[in-house]
C-alpha positions as CSV (number, residue, x, y, z in Angstrom):
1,X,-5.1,-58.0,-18.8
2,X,-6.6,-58.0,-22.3
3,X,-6.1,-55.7,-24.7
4,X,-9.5,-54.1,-24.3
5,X,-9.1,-53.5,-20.8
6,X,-5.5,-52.3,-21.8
7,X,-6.9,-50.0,-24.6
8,X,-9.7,-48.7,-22.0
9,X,-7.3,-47.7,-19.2
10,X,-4.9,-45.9,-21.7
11,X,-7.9,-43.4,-23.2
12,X,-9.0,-42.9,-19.6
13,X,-5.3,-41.6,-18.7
14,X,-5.1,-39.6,-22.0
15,X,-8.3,-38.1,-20.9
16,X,-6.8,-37.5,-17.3
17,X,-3.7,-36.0,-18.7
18,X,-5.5,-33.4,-21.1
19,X,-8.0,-32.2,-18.1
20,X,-4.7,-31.7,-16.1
21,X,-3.1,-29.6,-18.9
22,X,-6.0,-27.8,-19.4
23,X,-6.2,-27.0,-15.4
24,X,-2.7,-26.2,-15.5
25,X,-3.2,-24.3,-18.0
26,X,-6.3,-21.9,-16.0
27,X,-4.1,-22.5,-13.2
28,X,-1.0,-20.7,-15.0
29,X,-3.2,-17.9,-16.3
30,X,-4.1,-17.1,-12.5
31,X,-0.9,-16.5,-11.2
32,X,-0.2,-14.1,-14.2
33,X,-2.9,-12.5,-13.4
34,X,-2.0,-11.7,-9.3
35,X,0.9,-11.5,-10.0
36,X,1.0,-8.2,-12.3
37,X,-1.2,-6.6,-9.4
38,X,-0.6,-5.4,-5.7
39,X,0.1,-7.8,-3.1
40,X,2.9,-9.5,-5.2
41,X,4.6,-6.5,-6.7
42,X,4.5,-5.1,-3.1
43,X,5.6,-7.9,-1.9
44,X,8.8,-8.0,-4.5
45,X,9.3,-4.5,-3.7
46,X,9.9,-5.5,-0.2
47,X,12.1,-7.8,-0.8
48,X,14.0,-6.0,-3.1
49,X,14.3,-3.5,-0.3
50,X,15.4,-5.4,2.2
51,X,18.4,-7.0,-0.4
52,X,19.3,-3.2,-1.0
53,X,19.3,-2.3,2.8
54,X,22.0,-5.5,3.5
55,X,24.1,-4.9,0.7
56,X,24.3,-0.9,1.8
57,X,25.2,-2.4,5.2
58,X,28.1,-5.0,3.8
59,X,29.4,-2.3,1.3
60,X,29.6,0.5,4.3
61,X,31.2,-2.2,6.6
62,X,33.8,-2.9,3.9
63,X,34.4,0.3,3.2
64,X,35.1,0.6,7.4
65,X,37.4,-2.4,7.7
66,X,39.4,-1.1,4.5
67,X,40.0,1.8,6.1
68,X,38.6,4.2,3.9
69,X,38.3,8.3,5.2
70,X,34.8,9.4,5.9
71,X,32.8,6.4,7.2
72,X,32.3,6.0,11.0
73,X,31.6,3.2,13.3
74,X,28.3,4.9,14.1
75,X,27.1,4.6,10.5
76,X,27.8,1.4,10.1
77,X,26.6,-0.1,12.8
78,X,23.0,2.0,12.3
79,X,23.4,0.5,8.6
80,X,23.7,-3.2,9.9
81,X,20.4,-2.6,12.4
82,X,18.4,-1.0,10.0
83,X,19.2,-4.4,7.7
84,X,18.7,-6.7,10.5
85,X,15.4,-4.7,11.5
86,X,14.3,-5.2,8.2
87,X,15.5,-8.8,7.3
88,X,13.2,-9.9,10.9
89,X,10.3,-8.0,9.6
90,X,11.3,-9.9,6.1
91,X,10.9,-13.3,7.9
92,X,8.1,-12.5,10.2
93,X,5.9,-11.6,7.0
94,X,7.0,-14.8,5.7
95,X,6.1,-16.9,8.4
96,X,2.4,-14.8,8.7
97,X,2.2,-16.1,5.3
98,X,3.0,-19.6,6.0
99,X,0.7,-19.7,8.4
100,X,-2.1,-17.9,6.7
101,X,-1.6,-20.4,3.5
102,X,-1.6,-23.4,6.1
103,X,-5.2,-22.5,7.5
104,X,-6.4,-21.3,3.8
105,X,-5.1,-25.0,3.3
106,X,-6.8,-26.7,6.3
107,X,-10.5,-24.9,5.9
108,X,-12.6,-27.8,4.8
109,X,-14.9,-27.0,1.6
């Protein structure tokens, strides 16, 4: 290759490589932008709901093992359903989403 060929291909990957950043860039600005807003901060909220439904569950059935006065079986096990209920609905979502993003993903332009 000579150097002219060698100088050609380097300014066309410099020029590549800045309309990437700069894409990147818009790109990065986007997802700052949903994400301050509904769907994600729902979204979060849901999640964070479930994580405080399990860990009520876990510290209840602790609490039970150990022994401790005042917590029944009963409550417990409604506290490990109502975090198994949620952590299905948790993963169906997820897998709604999946799918959705797949056939946003397969829609031709």
């Amino acid at each position: 290759m000579s150097a002219p060929s060698i100088q050609a291909a380097l300014s066309q990957m410099q020029s590549l490589a800045t309309q990437a950043s700069g894409q990147a860039a818009k790109g990065q600005h986007l997802t700052t932008a949903v994400g301050q807003g509904g769907f994600a901060s729902e979204l979060q909220s849901s999640i964070q709901r479930i994580n405080r439904l399990q860990q009520n569950a876990n510290t209840k059935l602790e609490a039970f093992q150990a022994g401790e006065p005042g917590v029944a079986l009963n409550d417990v096990m409604v506290d490990m359903q109502k975090a198994s209920v949620g952590f299905q609905m948790g993963v169906q979502v997820r897998n709604r989403l999946v799918t959705a993003y797949k056939d946003i993903m397969n829609m031709q332009v």
